[in-house]
C-alpha atoms as one frame of an Amber mdcrd trajectory, in Angstrom:
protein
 -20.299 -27.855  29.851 -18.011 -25.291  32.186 -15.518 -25.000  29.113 -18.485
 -23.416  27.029 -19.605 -21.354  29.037 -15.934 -20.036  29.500 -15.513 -20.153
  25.422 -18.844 -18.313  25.136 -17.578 -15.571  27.246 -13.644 -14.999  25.541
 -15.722 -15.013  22.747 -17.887 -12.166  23.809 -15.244 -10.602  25.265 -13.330
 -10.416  22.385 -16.626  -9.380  19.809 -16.479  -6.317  22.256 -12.777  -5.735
  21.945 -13.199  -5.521  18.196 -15.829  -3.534  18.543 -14.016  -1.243  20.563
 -11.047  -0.981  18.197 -13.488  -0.367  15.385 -14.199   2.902  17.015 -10.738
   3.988  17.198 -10.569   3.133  13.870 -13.363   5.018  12.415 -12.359   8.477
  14.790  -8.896   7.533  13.195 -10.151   7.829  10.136 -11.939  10.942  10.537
  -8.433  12.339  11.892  -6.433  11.354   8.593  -8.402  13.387   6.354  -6.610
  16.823   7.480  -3.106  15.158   6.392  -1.983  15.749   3.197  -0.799  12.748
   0.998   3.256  13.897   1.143   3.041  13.506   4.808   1.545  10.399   5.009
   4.266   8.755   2.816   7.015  10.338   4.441   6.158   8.940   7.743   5.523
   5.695   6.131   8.697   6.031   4.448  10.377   6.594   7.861   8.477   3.643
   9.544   9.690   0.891   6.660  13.598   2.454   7.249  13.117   1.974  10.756
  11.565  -1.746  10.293  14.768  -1.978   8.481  13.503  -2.273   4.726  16.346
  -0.567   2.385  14.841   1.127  -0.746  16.313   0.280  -4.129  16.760   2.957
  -6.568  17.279   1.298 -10.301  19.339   2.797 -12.500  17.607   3.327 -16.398
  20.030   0.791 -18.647  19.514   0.983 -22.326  19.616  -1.624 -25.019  21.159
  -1.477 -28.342  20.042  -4.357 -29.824  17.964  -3.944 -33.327  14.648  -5.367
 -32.482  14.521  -2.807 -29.907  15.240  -0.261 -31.908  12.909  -1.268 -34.115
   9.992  -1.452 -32.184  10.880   1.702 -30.632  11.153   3.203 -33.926   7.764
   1.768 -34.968   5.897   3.135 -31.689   7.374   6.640 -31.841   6.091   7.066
 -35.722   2.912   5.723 -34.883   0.105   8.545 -34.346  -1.206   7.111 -31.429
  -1.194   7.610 -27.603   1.406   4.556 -25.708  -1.098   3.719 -22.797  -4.946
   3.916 -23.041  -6.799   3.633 -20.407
């Protein structure tokens, strides 16, 4: 019966922790809407090169092979828009 009671209270201790970080959150959130979108990925930028994560830049390659060509060719001459949403 004692551990119960003692589970009963980490677990109402804890409910209030979250509830106390839910706060934060929200007056957080209230905070972020004065920063504009270029700042917000620059410091996240910053934060994944200090976590170590190396960005890869790929390099356009093009083919030369016919059936590309060709179905390039096709969807150029066609009079309609590539991606429709």
């Amino acid at each position: 019966m004692d551990t119960n009671a003692e589970l009963l209270e980490l677990v109402k201790s804890l409910t209030e922790r979250i509830e106390g970080l839910e706060v934060k959150i929200k007056s957080l959130e209230v905070h972020s809407k004065d920063v504009p979108e270029e700042v917000m990925v620059a410091i996240a930028a910053a934060v994944a090169a200090y976590l170590g994560h190396r960005a890869k830049r790929h390099q356009p390659h093009f083919t030369t092979t016919p059936g590309w060509q060709a179905s390039t060719r096709r969807s150029q001459l066609s009079h309609h828009p590539l991606y429709t949403r």
